[in-house]
SEZATOR-79456 format. One record per residue (C-alpha): residue number from 1; x negated, y negated, z negated; residue in one letter. Coordinates in steps of 0.2 Angstrom, whole numbers. Each point is the difference from the previous one (the first is absolute). Layout:
<sites>
+-----+-------+-------+-------+------+
| pos |    xx |    yy |    zz | code |
+-----+-------+-------+-------+------+
| NUM |     X |     Y |     Z |    A |
...
+-----+-------+-------+-------+------+
</sites>
This chain:
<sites>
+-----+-------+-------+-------+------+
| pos |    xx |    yy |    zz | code |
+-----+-------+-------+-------+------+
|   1 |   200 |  -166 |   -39 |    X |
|   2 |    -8 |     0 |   -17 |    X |
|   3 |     6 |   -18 |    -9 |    X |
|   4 |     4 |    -5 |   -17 |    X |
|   5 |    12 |    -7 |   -12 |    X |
|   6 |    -4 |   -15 |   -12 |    X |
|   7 |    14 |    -2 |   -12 |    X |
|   8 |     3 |   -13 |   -13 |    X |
|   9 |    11 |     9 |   -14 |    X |
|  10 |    12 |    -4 |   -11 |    X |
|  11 |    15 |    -9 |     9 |    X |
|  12 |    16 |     5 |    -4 |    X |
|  13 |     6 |     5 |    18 |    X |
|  14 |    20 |    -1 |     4 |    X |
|  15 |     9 |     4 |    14 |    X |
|  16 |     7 |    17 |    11 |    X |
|  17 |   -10 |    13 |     8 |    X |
|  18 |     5 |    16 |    12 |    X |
|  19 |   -10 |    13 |    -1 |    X |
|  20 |    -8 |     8 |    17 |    X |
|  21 |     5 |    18 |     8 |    X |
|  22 |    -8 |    13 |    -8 |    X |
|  23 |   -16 |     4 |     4 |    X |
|  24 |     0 |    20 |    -3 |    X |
|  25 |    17 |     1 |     6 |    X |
|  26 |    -6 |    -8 |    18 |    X |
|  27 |   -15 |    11 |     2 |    X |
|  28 |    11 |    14 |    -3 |    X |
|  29 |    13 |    -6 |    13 |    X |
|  30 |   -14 |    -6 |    11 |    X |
|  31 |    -6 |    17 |     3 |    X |
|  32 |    16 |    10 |     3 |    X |
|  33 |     5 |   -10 |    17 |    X |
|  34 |   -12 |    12 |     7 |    X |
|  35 |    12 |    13 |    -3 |    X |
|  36 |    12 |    -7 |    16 |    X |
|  37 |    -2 |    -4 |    17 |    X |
|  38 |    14 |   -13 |    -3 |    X |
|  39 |    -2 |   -17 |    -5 |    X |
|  40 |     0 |    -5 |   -20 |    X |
|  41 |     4 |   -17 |    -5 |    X |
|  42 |    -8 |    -4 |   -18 |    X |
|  43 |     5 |   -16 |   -11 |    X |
|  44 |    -9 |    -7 |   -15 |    X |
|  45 |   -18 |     4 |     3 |    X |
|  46 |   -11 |    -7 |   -11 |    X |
|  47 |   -13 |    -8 |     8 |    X |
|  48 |   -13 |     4 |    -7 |    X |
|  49 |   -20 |     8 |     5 |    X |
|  50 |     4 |    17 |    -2 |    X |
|  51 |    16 |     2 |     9 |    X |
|  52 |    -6 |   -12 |    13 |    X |
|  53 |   -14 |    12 |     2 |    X |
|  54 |    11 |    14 |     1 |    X |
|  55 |    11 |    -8 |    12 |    X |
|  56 |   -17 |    -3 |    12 |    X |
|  57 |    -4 |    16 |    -2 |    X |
|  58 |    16 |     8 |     7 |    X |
|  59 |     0 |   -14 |    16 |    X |
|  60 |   -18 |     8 |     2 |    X |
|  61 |     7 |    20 |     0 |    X |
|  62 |    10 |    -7 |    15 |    X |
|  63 |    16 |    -4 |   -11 |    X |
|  64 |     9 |   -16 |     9 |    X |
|  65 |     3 |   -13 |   -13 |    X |
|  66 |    12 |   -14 |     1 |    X |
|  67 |     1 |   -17 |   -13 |    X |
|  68 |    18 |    -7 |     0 |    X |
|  69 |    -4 |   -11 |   -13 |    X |
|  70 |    -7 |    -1 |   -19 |    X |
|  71 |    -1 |    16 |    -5 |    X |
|  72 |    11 |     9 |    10 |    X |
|  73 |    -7 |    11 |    14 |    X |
|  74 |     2 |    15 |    12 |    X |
|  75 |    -9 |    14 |     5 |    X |
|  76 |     1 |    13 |    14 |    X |
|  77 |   -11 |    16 |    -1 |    X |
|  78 |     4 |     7 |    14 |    X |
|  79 |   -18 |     6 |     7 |    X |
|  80 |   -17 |     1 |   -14 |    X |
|  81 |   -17 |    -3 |     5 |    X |
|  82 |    -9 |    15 |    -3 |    X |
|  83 |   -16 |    -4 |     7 |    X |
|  84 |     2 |   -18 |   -12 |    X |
|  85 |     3 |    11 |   -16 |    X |
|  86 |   -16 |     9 |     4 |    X |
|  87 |   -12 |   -15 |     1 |    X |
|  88 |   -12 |    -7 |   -11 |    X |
|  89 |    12 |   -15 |    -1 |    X |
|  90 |    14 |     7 |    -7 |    X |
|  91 |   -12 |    10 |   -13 |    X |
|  92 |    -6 |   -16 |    -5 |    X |
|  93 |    18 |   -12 |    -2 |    X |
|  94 |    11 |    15 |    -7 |    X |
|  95 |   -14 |     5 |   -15 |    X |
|  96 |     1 |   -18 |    -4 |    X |
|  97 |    18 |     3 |    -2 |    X |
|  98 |     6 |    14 |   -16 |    X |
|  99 |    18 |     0 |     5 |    X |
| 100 |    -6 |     4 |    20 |    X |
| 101 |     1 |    17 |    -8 |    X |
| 102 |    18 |     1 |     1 |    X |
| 103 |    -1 |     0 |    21 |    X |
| 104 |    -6 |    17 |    -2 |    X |
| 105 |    17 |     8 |    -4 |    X |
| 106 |    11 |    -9 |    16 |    X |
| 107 |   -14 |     4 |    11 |    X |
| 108 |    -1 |    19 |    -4 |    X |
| 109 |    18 |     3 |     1 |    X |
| 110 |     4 |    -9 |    16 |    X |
| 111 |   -17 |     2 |     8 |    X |
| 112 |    -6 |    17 |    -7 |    X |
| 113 |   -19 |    -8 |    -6 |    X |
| 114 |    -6 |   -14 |   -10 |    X |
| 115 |   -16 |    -6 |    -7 |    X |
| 116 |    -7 |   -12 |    -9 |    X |
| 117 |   -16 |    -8 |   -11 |    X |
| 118 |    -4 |     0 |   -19 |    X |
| 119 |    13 |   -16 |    -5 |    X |
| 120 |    -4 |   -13 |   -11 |    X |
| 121 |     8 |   -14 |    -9 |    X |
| 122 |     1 |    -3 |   -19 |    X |
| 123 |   -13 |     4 |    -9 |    X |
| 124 |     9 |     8 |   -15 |    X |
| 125 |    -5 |    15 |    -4 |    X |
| 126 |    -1 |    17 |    11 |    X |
| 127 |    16 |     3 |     8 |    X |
| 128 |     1 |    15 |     8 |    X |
| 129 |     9 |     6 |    15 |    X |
| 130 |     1 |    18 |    -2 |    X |
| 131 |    19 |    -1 |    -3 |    X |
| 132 |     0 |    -7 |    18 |    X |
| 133 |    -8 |    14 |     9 |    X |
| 134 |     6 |    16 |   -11 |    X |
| 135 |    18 |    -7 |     4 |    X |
| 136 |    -6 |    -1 |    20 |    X |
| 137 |    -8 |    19 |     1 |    X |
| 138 |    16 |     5 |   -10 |    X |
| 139 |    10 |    -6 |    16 |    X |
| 140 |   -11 |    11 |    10 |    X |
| 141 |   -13 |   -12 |     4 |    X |
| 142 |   -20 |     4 |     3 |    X |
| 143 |   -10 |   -13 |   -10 |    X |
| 144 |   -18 |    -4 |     4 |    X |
| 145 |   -13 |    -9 |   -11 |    X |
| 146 |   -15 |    -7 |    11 |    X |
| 147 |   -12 |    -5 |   -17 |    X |
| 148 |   -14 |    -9 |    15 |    X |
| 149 |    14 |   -10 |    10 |    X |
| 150 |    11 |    -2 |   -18 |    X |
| 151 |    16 |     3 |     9 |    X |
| 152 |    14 |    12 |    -2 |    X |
| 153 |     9 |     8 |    12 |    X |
| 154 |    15 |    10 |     4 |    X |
| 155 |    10 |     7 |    12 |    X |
| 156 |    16 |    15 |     1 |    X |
| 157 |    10 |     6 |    15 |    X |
| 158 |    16 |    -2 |   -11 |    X |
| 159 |     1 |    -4 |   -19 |    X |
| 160 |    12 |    11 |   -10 |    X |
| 161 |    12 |    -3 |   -13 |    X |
| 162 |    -7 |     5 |   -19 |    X |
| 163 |     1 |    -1 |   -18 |    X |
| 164 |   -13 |   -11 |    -4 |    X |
| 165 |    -4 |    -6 |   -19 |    X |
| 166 |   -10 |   -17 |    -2 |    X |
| 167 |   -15 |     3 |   -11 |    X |
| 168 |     2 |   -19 |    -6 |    X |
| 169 |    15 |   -10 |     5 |    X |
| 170 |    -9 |   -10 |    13 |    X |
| 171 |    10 |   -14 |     9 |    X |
| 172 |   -12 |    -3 |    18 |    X |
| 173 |     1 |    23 |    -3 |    X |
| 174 |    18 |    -1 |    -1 |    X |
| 175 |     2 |   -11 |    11 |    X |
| 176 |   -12 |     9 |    15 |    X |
| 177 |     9 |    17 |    -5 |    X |
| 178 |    17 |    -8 |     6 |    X |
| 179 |    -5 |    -7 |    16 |    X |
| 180 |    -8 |    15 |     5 |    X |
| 181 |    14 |    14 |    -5 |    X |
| 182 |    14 |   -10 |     7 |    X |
| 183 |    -4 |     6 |    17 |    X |
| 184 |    -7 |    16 |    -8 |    X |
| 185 |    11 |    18 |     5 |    X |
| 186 |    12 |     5 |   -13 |    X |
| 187 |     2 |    -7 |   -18 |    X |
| 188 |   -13 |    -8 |   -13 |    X |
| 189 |     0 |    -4 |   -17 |    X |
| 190 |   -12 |   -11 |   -10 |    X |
| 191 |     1 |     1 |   -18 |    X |
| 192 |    -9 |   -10 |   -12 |    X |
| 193 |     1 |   -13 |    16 |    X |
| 194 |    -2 |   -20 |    -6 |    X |
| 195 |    17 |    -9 |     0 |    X |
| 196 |    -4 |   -16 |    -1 |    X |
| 197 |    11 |   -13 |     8 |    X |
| 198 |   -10 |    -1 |    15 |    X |
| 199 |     0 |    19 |     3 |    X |
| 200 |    20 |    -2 |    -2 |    X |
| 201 |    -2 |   -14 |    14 |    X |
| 202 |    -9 |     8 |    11 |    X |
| 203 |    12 |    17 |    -2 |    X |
| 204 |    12 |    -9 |     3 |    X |
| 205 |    -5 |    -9 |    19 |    X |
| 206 |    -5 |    18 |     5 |    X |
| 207 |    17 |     6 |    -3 |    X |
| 208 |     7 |   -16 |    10 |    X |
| 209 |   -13 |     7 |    14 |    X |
| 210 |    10 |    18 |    -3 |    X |
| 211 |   -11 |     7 |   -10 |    X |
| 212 |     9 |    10 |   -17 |    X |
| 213 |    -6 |    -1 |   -14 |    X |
| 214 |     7 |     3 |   -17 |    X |
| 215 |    -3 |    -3 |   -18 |    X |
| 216 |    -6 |   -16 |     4 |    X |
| 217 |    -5 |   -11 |   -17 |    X |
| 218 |    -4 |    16 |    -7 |    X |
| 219 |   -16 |    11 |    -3 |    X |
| 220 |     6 |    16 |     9 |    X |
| 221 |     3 |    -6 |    22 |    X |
| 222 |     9 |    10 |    10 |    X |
| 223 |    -4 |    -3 |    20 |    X |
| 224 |     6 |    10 |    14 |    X |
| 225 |    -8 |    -1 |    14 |    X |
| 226 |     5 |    -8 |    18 |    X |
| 227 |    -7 |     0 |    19 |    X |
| 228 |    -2 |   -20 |     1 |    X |
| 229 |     5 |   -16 |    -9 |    X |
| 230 |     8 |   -17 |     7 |    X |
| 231 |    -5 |   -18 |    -2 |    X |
| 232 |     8 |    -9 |   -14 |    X |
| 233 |    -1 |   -18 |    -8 |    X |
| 234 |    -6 |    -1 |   -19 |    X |
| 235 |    -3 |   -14 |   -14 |    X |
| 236 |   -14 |     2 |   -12 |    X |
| 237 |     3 |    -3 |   -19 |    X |
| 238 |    -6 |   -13 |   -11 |    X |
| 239 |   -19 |     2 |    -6 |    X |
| 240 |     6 |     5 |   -18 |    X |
| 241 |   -18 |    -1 |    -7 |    X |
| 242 |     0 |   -22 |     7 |    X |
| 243 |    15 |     2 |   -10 |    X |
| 244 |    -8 |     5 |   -16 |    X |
| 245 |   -15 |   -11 |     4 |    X |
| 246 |    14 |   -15 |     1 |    X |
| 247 |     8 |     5 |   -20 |    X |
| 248 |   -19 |    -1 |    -6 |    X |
| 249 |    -5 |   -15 |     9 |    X |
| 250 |    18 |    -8 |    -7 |    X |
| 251 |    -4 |     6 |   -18 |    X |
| 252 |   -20 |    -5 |     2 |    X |
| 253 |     3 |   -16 |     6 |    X |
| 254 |    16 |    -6 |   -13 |    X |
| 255 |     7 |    -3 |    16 |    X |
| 256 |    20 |     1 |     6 |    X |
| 257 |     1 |    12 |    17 |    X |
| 258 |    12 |     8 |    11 |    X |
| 259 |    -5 |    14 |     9 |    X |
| 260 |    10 |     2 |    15 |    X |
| 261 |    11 |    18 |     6 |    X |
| 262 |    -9 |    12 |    -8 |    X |
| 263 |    11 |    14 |     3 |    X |
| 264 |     2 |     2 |   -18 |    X |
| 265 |     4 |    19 |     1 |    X |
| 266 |   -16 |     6 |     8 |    X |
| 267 |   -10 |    -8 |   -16 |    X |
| 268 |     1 |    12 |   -11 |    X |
| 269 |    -6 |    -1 |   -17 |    X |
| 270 |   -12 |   -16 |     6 |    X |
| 271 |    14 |   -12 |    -9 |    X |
| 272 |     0 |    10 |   -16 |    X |
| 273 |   -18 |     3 |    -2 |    X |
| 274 |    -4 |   -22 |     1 |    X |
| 275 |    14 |    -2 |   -11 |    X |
| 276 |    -8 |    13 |   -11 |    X |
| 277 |   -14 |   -13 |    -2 |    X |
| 278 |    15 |   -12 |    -4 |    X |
| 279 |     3 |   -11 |    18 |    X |
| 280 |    16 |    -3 |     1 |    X |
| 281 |     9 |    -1 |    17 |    X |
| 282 |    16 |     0 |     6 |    X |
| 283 |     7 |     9 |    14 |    X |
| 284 |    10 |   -16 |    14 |    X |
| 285 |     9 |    14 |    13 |    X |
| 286 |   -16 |     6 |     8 |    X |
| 287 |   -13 |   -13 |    -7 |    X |
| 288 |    -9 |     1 |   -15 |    X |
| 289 |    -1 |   -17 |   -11 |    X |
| 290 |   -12 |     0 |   -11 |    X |
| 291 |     3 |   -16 |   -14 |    X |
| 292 |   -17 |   -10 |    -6 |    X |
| 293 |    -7 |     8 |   -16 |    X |
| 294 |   -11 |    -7 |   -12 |    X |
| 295 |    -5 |    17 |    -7 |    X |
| 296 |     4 |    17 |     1 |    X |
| 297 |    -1 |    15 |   -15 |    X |
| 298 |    -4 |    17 |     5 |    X |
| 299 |    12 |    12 |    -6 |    X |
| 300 |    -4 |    16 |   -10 |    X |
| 301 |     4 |    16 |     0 |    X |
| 302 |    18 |     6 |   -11 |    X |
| 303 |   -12 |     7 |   -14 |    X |
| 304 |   -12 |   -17 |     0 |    X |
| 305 |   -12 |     6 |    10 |    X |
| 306 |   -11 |    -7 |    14 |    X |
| 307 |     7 |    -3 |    18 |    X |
| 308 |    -7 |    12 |    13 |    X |
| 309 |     1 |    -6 |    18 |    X |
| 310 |    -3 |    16 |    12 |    X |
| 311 |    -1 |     4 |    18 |    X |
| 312 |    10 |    16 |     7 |    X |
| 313 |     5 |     3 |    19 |    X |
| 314 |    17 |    -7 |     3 |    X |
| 315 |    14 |    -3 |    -9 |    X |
| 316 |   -14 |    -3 |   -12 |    X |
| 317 |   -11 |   -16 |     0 |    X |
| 318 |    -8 |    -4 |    15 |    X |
| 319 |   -23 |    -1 |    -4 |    X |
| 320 |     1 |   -14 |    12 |    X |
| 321 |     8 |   -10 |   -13 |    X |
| 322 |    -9 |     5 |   -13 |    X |
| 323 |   -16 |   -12 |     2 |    X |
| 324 |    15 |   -16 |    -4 |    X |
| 325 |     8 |     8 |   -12 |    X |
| 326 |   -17 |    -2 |    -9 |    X |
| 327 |    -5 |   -16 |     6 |    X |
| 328 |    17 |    -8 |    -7 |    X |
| 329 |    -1 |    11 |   -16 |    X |
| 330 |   -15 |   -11 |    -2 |    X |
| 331 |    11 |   -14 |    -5 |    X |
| 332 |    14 |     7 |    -7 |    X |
| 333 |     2 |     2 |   -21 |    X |
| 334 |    -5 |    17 |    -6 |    X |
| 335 |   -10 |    15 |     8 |    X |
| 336 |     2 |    13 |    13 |    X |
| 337 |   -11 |    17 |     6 |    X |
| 338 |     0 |     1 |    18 |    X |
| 339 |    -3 |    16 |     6 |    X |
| 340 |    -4 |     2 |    19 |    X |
| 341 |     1 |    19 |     3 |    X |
| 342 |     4 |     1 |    18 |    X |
| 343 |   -17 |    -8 |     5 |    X |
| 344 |   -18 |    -1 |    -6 |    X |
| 345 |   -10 |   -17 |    -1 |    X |
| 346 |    15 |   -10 |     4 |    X |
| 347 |    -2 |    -8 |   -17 |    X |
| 348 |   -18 |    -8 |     2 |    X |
| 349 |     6 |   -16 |     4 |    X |
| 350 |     1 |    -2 |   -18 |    X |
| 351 |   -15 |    -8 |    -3 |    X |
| 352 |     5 |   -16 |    11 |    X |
| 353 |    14 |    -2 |   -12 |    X |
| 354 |   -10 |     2 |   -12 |    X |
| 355 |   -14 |   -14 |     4 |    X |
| 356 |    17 |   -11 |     1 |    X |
| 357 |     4 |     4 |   -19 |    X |
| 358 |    14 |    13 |     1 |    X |
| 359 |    -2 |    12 |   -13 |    X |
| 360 |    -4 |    17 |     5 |    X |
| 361 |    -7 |    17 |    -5 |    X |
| 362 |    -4 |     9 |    17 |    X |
| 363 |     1 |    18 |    -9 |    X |
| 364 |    -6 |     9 |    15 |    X |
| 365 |     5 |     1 |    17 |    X |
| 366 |    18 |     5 |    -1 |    X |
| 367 |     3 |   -11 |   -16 |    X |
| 368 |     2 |   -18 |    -5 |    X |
| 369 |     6 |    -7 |   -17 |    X |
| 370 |     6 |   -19 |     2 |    X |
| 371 |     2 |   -11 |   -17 |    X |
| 372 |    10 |   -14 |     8 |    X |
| 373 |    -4 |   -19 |    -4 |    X |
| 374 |    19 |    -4 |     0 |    X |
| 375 |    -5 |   -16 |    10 |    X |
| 376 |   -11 |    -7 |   -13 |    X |
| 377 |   -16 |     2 |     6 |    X |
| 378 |     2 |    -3 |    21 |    X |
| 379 |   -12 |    10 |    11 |    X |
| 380 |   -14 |   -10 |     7 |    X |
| 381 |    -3 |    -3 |    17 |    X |
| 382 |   -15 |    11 |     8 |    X |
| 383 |    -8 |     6 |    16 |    X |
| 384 |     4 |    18 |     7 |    X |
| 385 |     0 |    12 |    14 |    X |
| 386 |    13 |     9 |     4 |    X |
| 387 |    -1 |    20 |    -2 |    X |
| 388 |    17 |     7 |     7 |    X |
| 389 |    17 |    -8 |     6 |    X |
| 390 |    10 |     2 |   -15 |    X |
| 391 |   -15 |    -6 |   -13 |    X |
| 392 |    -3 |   -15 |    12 |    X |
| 393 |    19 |    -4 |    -2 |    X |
| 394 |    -2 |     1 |   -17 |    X |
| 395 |   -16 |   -10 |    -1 |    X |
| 396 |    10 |   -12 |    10 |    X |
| 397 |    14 |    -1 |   -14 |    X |
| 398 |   -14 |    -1 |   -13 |    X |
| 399 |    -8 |   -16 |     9 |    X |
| 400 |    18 |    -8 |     2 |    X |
| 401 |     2 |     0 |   -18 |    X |
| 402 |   -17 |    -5 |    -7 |    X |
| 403 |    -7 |   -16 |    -3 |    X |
| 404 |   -13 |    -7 |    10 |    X |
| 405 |    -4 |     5 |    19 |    X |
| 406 |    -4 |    18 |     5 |    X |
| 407 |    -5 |     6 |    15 |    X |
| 408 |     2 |    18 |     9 |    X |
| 409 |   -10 |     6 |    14 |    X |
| 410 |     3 |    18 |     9 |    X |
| 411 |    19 |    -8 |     3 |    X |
| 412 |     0 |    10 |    17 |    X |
| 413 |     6 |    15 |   -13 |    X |
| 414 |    14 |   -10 |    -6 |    X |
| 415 |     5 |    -4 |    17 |    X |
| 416 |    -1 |    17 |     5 |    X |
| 417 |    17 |     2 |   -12 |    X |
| 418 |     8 |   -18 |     1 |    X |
| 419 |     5 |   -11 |    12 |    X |
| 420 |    -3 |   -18 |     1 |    X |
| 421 |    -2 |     0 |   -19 |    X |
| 422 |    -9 |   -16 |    -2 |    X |
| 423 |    12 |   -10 |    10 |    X |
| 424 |    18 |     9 |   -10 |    X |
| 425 |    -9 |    -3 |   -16 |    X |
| 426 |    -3 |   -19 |     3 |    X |
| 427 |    17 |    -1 |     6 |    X |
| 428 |     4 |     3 |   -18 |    X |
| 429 |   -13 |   -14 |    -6 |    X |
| 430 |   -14 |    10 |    -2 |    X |
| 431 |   -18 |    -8 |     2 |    X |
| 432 |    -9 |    11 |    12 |    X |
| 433 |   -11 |    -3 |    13 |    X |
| 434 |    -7 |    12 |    13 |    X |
| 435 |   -19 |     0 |     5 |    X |
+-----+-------+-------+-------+------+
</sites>
């Protein structure tokens, strides 16, 4: 369902907020009950499209799938449909799906093959899946490329324990390699792996499945291999990049906010990088209170110069959060380079903010310099189209602070990433309407 938003900007919103589960975290999670025959009991799934696709694709492979209430489910893979995950149909749903990938590395370790179309999602610049598939034939595995059907396959008679180095810290890479070596023969370890707090989350259900795995939180995993893996219950963590979306809509809007249990030690440096841009927030046990601010000032660097926000894999600043930092730098008082590294074309959005009245120099398609109107000048209502989830989030924090009415089409790609966002932002005051 393709709708759209019409926002009229500029109220000051009030009010608390709690952020969804994570969305990268639960198609991560998602994926591994495939490793057990055993039940799995999940809490705090976000629901959202592209876990709820995810979700119908695995009742589809034959998983059975039980709803005990809002978010909290079971599954049971006991048997896979074999026949199913060779049809037309599941080509055509899982290549709709980019984090369908991650099935690829349960289903070769338990079931010795797995195959799967081209995936889509964002369109934000190639992202390759090499790091997947080297890490797979590492373990033993044959891998296949069919260019006419556009689907990969692969299959081993057992996967073996190896040293494997990750070309790029890749996080849905990481995560495949460790669903796949934990039923692997003998001992692996992946260095350079991605340890962001998801990765942590879902090392850590593994090992209450009886997987082992050590080094967790770290760039170097140790796993040593076992025959099978029990059921287990497990509880997603808050969507961290909602809650950076929440600090920027608080500081856009002037307005007074509580985000609700954020599991403030799995943030990172997100607080200190929106307090760099000078939003204050104060940490209430595990809430986040953020005070209304009639302006904020960019800090500089120690030796005076200008503030450089970057994106690095984790513990450095997430890219999905790079699109608000620059929307709410927009508004703040002084100026900021934003330098997207991890991603090409991320940063076209621009030009909407732009034709609002931000003031921005696009300096190619990694870099943006922001001269903030300190609040002076506000934004102006517009009409756009959303290109990606993050920018669409963005956008939507842009429209709530501008004067005048804006409209968003293409909101099916924000609600790919939030869930029931019109109706939590209106319960803080917000003027939106969904068409």
């Amino acid at each position: 369902m393709n709708g759209t938003f019409e926002i009229k900007g500029g109220k000051q919103l009030k009010g608390e907020i709690t952020p969804q589960g994570a969305k990268n975290e639960a198609l991560q999670i998602l994926c591994a009950v495939l490793l057990t025959d055993e039940e799995v009991r999940i809490n705090n799934i976000p629901d959202i499209h592209d876990v709820n696709r995810l979700i119908e694709i695995l009742g589809a492979m034959g998983v059975e799938i039980q709803k005990h209430g809002k978010g909290d489910y079971s599954f049971k893979a006991e048997t896979l449909d074999f026949n199913y995950i060779q049809s037309p149909e599941f080509k055509k749903e899982s290549a709709r799906l980019r984090g369908s990938i991650m099935l690829l590395g349960p289903m070769l370790a338990r079931f010795g093959k797995a195959s799967m179309p081209t995936p889509g999602g964002d369109k934000i610049g190639r992202r390759r899946l090499d790091t997947h598939f080297q890490g797979f034939t590492e373990l033993g595995a044959e891998f296949r490329y069919d260019e006419k059907e556009g689907c990969y396959s692969l299959k081993a008679k057992e996967l073996q324990g190896k040293f494997i180095l990750l070309e790029e810290a890749s996080v849905t890479g990481t995560a495949n390699i460790i669903m796949a070596a934990v039923l692997a023969k003998g001992k692996t370890r992946i260095y350079n792996a991605a340890c962001e707090p998801y990765i942590q989350q879902l090392c850590r259900m593994l090992n209450r499945m009886g997987a082992v795995i050590s080094g967790v939180g770290s760039n170097l995993l140790t796993i040593e291999g076992v025959p099978h893996l029990r059921g287990t219950e497990h509880t997603m963590l808050p969507d961290m990049i909602e809650i950076g979306s929440w600090i920027g809509m608080a500081a856009m809007t002037k307005s007074e906010i509580t985000i609700k249990n954020v599991s403030w030690n799995h943030l990172g440096v997100i607080p200190g990088v929106f307090r760099k841009l000078g939003i204050a927030m104060e940490r209430h046990n595990d809430d986040i209170y953020i005070p209304a601010q009639e302006q904020y000032t960019i800090q500089k660097f120690i030796d005076g110069s200008i503030l450089t926000v970057t994106d690095a894999p984790w513990p450095g600043f997430t890219p999905d959060l790079l699109s608000i930092i620059l929307v709410v730098a927009t508004q703040a008082r002084g100026t900021v380079l934003i330098h997207q590294k991890m991603f090409e074309s991320r940063l076209f959005f621009v030009d909407k903010l732009i034709d609002m009245g931000a003031q921005i120099i696009l300096c190619d398609p990694h870099r943006a310099t922001v001269v903030g109107l300190n609040h002076e000048f506000p934004l102006r209502g517009t009409t756009m189209i959303s290109p990606d989830i993050r920018a669409g989030n963005a956008l939507l924090i842009a429209a709530l602070s501008a004067e005048g009415t804006s409209v968003i089409h293409n909101i099916e790609q924000i609600d790919r990433g939030y869930e029931n966002i019109d109706g939590r932002l209106k319960a803080l005051g917000a003027e939106i309407t969904r068409i």
